[in-house]
N, C-alpha and C positions, 0 to 999 in steps of 0.2 A: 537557785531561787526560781521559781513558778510566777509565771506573769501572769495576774491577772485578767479575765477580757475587758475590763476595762483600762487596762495599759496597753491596747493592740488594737491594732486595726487592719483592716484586711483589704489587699490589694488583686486585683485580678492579673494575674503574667499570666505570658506565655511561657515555655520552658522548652529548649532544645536539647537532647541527649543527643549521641553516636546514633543509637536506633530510633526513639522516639521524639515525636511530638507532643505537647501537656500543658493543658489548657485547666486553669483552675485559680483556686483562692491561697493565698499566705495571708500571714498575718505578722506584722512589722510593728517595734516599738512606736508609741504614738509621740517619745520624747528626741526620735532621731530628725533629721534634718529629710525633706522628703526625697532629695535628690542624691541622699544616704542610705537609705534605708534598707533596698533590696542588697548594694552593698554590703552591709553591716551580717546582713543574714548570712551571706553567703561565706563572709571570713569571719565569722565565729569561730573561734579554737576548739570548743567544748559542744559545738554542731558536728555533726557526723551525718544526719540526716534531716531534709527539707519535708517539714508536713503539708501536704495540699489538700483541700475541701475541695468536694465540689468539682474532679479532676473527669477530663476528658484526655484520653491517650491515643495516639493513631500511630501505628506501625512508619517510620520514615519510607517515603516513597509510595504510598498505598493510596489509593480514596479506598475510600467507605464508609463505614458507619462506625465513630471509635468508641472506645470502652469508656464507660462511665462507671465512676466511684467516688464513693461520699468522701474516704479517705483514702487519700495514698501515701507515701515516705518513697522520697526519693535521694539516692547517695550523693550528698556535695561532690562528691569527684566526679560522677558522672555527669552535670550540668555542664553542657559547652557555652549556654547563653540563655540566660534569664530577663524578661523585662517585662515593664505592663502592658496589658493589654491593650487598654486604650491610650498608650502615650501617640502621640501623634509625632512628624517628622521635628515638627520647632514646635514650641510653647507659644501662643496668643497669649499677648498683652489684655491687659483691660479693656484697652480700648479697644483691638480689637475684638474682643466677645461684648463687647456694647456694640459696636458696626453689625456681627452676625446676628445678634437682639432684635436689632432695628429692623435689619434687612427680609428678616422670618416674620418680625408685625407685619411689616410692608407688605410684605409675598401674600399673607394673608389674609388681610382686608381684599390685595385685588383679587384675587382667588375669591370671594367674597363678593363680588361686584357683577352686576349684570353688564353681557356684551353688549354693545350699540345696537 
């Protein structure tokens, strides 16, 4: 069965191989659970290979300037650790992304303000 784009959505990971690094987009059922998701991709039975949008590749251990491609397929066995990009260390509560709200108007306005 063919997913729809409108049953997917797309998450930005990182992606660790043996040799590379891989920066890019997946796209994940939008009816998994979100703390599921990349989960769920990765132990598909009937996956054999992970598609990436959007992918940047860098040689493990290298700087420079990595490979860019619209698409890539990458072999499920070969992932040693997938995650998103922007997950941060812990999850903010509500409340705290109301505190960090507040505190960015605040910064603002003084930033805003003439010095004495």
């Amino acid at each position: 069965m063919t997913k729809q784009p409108s049953d997917t959505t797309p998450v930005e990971v990182c992606i660790v191989t043996k040799d590379h690094e891989i920066k890019g987009t997946v796209y994940v059922s939008k009816y998994t659970k979100s703390n599921r998701e990349l989960t769920e991709l990765l132990n598909d039975k009937e996956r054999r290979f992970l598609a990436v949008t959007n992918a940047e590749i860098i040689a493990q251990g290298t700087v420079g300037t990595p490979k860019r491609y619209d698409f890539l397929e990458i072999h499920i066995d070969s992932i040693i650790i997938m995650h998103p990009a922007s997950q941060a260390l812990f999850k903010e509560s509500s409340k705290a992304q109301e505190d960090i709200a507040k505190f960015r108007e605040l910064r603002n306005k003084l930033s805003q303000t003439k010095p004495f």
